[in-house]
Rosetta silent file (secondary structure, phi, psi, omega in degrees, C-alpha in Angstrom):
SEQUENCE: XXXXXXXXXXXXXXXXXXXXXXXXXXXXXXXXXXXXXXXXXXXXXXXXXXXXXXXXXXXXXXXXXXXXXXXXXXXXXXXXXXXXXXXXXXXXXXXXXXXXXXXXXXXXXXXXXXXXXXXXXXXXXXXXXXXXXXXXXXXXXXXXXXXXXXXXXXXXXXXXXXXXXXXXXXXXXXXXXXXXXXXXXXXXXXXXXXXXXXXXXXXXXXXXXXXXXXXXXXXXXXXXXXXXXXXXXXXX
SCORE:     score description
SCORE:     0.000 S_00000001
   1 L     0.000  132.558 -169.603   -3.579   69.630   64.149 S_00000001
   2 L   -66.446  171.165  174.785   -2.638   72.249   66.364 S_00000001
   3 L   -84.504  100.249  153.420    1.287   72.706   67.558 S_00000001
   4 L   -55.324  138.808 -174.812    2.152   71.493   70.548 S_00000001
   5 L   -51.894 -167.841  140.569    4.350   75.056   72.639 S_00000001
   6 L  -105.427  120.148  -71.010    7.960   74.381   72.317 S_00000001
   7 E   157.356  104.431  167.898    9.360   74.539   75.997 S_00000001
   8 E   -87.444  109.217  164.810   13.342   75.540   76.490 S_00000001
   9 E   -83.118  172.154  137.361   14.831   73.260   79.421 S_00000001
  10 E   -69.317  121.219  168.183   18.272   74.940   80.729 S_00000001
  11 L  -120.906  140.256  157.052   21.241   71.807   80.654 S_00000001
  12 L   -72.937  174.153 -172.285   24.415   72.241   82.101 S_00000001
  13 L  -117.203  -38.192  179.483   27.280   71.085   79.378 S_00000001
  14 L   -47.636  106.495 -168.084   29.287   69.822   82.391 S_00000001
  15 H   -44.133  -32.414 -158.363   29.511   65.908   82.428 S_00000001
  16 H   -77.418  -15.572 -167.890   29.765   65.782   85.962 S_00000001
  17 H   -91.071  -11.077  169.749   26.924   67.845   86.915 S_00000001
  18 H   -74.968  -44.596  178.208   24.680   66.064   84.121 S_00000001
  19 H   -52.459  -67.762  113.618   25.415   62.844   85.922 S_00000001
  20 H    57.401 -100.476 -167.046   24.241   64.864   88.715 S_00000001
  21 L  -157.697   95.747 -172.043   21.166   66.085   88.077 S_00000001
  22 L   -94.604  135.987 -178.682   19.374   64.580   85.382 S_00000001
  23 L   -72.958   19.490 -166.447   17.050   66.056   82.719 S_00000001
  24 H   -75.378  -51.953 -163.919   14.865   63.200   81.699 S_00000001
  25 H   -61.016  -21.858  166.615   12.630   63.648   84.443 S_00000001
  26 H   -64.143  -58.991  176.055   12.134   67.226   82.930 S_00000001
  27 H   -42.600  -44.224 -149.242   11.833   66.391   79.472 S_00000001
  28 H   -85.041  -24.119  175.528    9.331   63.351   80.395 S_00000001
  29 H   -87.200  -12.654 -164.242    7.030   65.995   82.370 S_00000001
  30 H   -83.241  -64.606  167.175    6.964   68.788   79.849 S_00000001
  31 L   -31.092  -34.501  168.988    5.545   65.687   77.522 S_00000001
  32 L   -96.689    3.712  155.234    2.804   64.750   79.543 S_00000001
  33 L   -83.126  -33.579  169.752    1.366   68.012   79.835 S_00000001
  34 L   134.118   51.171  142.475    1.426   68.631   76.317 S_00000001
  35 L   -96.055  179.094  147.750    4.935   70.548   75.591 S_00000001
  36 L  -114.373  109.798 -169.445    7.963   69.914   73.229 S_00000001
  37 E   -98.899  156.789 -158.737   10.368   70.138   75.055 S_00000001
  38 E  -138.131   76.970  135.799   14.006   71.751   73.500 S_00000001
  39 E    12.659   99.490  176.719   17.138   71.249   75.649 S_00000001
  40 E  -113.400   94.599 -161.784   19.186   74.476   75.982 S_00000001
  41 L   -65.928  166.146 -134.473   23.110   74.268   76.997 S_00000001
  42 L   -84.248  165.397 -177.072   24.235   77.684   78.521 S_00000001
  43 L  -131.840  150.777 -176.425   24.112   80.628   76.205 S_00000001
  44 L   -92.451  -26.707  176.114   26.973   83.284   76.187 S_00000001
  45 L  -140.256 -179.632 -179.260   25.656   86.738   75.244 S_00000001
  46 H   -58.766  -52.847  174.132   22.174   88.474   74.683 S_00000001
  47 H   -28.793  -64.169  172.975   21.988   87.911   71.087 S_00000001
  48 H   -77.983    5.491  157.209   22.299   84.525   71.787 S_00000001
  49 H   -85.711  -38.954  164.452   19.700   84.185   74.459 S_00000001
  50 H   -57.590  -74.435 -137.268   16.939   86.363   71.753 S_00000001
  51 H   -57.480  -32.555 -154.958   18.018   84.161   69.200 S_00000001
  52 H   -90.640  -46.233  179.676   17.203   80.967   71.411 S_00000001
  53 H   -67.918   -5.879 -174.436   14.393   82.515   72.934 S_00000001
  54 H  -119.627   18.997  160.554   12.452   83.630   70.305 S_00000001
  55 L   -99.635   15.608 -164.984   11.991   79.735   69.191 S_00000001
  56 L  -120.152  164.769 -156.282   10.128   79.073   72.598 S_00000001
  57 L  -127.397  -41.633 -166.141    6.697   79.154   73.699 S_00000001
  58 E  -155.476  151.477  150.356    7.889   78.909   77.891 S_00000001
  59 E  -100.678   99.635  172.122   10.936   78.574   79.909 S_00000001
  60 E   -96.681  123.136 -168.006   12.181   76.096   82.289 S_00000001
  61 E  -113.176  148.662 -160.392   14.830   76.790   84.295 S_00000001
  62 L   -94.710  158.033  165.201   16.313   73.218   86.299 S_00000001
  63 L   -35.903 -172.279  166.608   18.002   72.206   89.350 S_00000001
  64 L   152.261 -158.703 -177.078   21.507   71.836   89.563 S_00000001
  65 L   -70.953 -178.782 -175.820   24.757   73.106   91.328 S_00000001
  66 E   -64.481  129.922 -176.203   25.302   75.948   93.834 S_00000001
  67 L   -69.975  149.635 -149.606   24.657   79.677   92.110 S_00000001
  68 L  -108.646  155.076  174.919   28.166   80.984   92.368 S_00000001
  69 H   -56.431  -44.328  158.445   29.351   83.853   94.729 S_00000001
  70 H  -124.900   60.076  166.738   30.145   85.998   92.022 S_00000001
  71 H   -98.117  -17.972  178.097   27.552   86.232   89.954 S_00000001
  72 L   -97.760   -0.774 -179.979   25.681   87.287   92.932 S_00000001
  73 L    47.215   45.903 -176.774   28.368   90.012   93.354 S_00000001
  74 L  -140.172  147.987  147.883   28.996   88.794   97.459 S_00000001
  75 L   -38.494  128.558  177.646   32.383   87.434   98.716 S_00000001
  76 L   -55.654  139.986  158.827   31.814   83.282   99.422 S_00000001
  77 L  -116.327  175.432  177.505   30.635   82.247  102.652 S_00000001
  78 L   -61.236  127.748  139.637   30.861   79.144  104.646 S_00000001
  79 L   118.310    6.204 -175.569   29.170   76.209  103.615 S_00000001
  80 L   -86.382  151.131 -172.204   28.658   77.202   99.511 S_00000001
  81 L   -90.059 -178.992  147.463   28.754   74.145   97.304 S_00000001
  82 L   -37.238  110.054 -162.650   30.035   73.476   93.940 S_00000001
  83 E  -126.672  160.903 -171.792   29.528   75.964   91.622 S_00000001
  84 L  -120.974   23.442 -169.423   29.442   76.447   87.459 S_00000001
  85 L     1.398  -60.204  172.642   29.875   80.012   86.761 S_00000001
  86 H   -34.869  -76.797  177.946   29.252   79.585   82.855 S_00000001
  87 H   -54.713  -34.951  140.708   26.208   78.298   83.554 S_00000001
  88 H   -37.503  -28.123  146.739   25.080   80.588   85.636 S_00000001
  89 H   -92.712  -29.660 -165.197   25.432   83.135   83.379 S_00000001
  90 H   -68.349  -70.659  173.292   24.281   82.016   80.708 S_00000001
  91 H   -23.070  -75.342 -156.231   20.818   81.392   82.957 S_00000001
  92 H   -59.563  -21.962  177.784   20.384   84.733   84.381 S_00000001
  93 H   -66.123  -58.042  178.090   20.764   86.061   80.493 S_00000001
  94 H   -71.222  -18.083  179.275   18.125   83.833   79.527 S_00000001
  95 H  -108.336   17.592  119.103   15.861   84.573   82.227 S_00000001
  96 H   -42.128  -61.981  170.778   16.494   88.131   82.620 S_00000001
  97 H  -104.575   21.502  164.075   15.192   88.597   79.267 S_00000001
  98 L   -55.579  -46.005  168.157   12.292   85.827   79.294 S_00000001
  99 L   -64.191  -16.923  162.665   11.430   88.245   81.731 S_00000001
 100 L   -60.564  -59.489 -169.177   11.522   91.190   79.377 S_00000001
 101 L   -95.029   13.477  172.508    9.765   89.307   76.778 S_00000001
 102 L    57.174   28.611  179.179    6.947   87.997   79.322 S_00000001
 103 L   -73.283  115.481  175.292    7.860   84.773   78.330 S_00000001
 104 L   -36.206  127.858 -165.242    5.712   82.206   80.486 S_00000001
 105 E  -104.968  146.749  151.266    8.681   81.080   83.423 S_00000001
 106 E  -161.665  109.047  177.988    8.732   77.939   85.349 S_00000001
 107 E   -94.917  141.170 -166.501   11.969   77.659   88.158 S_00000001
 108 E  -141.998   87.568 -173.194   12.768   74.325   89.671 S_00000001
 109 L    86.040 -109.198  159.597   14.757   74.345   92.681 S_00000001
 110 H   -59.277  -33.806  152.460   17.685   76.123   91.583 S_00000001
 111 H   -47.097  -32.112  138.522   15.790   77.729   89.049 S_00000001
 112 H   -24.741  -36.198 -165.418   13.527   79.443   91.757 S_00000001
 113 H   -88.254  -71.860  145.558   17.030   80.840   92.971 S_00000001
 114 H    -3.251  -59.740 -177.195   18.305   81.681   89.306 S_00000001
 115 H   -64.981  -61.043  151.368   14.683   83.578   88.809 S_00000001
 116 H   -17.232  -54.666  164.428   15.121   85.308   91.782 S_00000001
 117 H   -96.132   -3.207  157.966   18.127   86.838   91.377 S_00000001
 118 L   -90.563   23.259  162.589   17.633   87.983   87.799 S_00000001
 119 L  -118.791   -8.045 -169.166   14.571   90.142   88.852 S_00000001
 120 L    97.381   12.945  167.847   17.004   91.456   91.536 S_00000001
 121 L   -67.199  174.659  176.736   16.297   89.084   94.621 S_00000001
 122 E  -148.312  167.679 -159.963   18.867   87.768   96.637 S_00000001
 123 E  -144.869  167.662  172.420   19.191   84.227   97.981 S_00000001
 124 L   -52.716  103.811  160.321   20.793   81.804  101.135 S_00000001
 125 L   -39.019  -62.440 -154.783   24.383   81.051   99.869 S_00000001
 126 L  -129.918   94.339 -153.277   24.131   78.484  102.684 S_00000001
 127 H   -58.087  -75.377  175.465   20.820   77.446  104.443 S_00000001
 128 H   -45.028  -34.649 -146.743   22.360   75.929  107.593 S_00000001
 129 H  -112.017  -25.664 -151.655   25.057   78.519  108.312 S_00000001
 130 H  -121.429  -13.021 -161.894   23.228   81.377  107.454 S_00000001
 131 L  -145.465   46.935  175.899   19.271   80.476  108.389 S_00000001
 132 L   -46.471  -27.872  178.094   20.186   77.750  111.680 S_00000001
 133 L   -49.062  -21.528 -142.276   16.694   77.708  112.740 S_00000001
 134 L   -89.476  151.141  177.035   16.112   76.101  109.656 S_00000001
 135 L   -76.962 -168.081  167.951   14.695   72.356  109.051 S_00000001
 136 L   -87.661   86.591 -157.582   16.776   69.917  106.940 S_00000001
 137 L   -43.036  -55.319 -179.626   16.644   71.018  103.553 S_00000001
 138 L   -75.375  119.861 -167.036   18.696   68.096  101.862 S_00000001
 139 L  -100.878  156.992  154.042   16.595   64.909  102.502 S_00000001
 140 L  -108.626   55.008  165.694   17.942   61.339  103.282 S_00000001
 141 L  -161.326  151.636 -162.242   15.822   59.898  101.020 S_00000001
 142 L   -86.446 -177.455 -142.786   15.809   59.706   97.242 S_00000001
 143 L   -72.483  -35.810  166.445   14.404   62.318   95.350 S_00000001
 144 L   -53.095    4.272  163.962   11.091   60.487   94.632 S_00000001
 145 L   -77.739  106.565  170.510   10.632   60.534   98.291 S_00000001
 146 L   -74.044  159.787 -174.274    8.449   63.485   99.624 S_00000001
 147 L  -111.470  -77.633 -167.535   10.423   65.169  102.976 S_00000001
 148 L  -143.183  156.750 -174.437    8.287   67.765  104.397 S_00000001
 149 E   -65.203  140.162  172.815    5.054   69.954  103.862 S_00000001
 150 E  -147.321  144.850  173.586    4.535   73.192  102.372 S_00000001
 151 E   -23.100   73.160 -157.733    2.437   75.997  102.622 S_00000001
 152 E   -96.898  111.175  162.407    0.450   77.339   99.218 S_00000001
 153 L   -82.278 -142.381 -158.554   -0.742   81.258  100.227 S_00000001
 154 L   -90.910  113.185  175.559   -2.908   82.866   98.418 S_00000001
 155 L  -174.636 -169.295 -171.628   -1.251   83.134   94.438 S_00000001
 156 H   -79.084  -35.168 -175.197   -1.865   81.609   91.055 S_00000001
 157 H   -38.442  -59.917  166.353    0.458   78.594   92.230 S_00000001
 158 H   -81.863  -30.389  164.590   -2.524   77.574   94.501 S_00000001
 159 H  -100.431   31.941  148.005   -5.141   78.178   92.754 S_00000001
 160 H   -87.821  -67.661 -144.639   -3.488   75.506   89.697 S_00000001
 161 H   -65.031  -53.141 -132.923   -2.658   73.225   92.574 S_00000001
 162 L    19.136   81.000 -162.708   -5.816   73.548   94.048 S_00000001
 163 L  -174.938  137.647 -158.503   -4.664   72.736   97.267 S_00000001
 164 L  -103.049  -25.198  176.263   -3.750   75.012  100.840 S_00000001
 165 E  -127.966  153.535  163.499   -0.977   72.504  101.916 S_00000001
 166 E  -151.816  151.308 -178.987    1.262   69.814   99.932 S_00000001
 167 E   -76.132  128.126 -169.036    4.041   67.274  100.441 S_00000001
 168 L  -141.523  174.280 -170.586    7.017   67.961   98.410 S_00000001
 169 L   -99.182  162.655 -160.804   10.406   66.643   97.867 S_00000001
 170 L  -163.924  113.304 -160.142   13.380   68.900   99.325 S_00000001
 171 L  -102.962  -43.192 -161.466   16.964   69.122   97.440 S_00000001
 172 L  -102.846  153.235  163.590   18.849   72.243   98.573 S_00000001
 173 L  -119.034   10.180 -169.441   21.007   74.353  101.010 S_00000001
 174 L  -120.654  165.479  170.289   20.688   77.515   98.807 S_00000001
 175 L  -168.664  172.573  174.718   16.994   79.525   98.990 S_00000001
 176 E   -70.846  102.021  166.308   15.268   82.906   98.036 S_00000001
 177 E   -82.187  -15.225  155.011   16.550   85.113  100.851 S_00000001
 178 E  -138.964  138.886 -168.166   14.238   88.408   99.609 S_00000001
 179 L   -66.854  136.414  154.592   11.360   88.860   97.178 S_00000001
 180 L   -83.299  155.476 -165.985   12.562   90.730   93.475 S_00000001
 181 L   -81.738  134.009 -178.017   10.459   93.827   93.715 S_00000001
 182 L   110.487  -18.248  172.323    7.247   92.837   92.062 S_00000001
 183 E  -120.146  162.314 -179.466    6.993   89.118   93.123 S_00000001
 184 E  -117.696  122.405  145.609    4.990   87.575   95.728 S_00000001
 185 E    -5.003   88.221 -174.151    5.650   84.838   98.393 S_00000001
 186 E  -105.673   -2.903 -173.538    3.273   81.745   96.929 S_00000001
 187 E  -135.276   76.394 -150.167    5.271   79.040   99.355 S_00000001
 188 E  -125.084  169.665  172.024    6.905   78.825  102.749 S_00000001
 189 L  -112.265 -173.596 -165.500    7.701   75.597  104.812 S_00000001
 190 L   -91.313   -8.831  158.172    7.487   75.543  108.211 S_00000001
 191 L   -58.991  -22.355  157.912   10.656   76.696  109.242 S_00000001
 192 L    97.130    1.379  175.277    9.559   79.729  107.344 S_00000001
 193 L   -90.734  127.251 -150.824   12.007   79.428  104.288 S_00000001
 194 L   -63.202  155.609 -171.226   10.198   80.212  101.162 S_00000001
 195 L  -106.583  -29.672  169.750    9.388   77.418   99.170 S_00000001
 196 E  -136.042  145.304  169.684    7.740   79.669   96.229 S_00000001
 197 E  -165.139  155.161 -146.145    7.406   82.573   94.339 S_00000001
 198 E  -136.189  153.594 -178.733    5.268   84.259   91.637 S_00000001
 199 E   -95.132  151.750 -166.361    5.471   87.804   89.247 S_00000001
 200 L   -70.700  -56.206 -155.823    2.333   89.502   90.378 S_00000001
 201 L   -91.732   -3.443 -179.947    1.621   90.529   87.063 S_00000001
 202 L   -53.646  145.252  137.398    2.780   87.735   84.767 S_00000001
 203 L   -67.754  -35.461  166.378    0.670   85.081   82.788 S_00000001
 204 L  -157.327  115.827  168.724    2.854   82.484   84.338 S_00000001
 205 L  -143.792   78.426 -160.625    6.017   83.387   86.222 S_00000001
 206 E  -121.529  128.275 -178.878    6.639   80.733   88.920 S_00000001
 207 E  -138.192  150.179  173.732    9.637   79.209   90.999 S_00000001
 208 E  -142.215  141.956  178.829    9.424   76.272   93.452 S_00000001
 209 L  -111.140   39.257  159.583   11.977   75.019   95.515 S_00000001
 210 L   -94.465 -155.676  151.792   11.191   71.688   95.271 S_00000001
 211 L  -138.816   98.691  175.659   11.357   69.140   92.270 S_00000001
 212 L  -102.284   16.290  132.819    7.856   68.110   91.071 S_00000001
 213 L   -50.082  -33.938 -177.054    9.504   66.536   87.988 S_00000001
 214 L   -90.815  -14.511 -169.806   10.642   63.501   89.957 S_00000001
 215 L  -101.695   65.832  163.793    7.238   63.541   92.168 S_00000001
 216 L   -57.047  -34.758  158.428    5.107   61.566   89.535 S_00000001
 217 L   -22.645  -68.056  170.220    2.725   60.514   92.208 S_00000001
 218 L   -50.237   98.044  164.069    1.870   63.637   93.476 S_00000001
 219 H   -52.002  -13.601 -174.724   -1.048   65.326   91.426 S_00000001
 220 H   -64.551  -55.817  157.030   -0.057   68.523   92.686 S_00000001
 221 H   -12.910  -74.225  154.740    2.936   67.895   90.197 S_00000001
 222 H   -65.272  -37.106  162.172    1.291   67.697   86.985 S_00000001
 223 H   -24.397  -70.499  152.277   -1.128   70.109   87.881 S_00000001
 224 H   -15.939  -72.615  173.921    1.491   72.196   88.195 S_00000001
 225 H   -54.672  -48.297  176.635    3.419   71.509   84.859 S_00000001
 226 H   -45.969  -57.353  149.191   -0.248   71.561   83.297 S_00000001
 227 H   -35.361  -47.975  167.161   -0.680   74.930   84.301 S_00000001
 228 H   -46.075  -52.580 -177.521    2.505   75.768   83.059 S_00000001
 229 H   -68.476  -33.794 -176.380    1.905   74.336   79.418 S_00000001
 230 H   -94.077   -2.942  152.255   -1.221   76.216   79.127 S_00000001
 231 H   -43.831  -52.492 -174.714    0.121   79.469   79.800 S_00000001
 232 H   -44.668  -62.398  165.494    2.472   78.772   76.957 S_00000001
 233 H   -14.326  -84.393 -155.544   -0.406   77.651   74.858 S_00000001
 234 L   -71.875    3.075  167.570   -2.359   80.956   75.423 S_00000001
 235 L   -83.845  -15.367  161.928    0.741   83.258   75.023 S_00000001
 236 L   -54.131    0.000    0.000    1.154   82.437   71.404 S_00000001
């Protein structure tokens, strides 16, 4: 019997922010596509990001709190959230060198943000303050509730999905403010704030700024995850 991939989630260690923003719904999707999924609590130096990394098949990195102003090397602006620093580094280590080691990616919400700025992107501290134009990011509805429609252009993202528009769930005031050199725009909403983005050159390197863990409904969701797992699969 073949191996199922082994699949790294990212967890914060922080009680409050696990309460938060809970991993089940991660764990429970990486299972139905066909991963094993392996829970990873922040890691402190490179060593210990190889070492962790070189038991994994794919990476997922999860929602969560606000990316912190300086890790992003910028002075705070109005309207930034809660932030974790640890974890934040500890992220950008592992997915800085996931990114090295062409390790299949998948960013989810904040992880889209997290990917993004470890390829050398830069993102919204603050959606509203900084992007007014913008629709209302943070829905008032729970998260298994889709909010508003988004775009798929032309990328691998869309042709998993198989699909030109989709309904998605909508979590955040932080976003991808510029492309890392080397990725492409696979997602905008209509408001024009990207909703996705993909390494051109990657077997799977993908961020969404949605949460299609929580969107069981949706086929575009597992699709999605499905794709993901079989990247893993064929990178072994």
């Amino acid at each position: 019997m073949s191996k199922k991939p082994i699949i790294g989630i990212t967890v914060a260690h922080c009680t409050e922010e696990l309460k938060t923003f809970p991993r089940g719904f991660y764990v429970e999707s990486i299972c139905k596509a066909g991963g094993q999924p392996l829970l990873i609590p922040p890691v402190r130096n490179e060593e210990d990001a190889y070492e962790i990394l070189s038991l994994m098949n794919g990476l997922v990195l999860t929602g969560g709190g606000d990316i912190a102003p300086l890790v992003l090397a910028e002075q705070p602006k109005k309207g930034i959230g809660e932030c974790f620093p640890e974890r934040d580094l500890g992220e950008l280590l592992l997915a800085k060198l996931a990114l090295q080691l062409e390790l299949p990616v998948l960013g989810i919400c904040r992880g889209i943000q997290v990917l993004a700025v470890a390829a050398g992107g830069k993102i919204y501290q603050d959606i509203p303050s900084e992007y007014p134009q913008a629709l209302e990011h943070k829905q008032k509805a729970p998260r298994e509730n889709t909010w508003h429609e988004v775009e798929l252009l032309t990328s691998k993202l869309s042709r998993i999905v198989g699909e030109t528009k989709i309904q998605v769930n909508s979590l955040h005031h932080q976003a991808v403010a510029s492309l890392p050199k080397g990725f492409i725009k696979s997602a905008v909403s209509a408001d024009g704030i990207i909703e996705g983005i993909e390494k051109s050159d990657s077997a799977f390197c993908v961020g969404v700024q949605w949460h299609p863990e929580v969107l069981s409904a949706e086929e575009h969701s597992y699709k999605l995850f499905r794709g993901f797992i079989e990247s893993c699969i064929d990178s072994r």
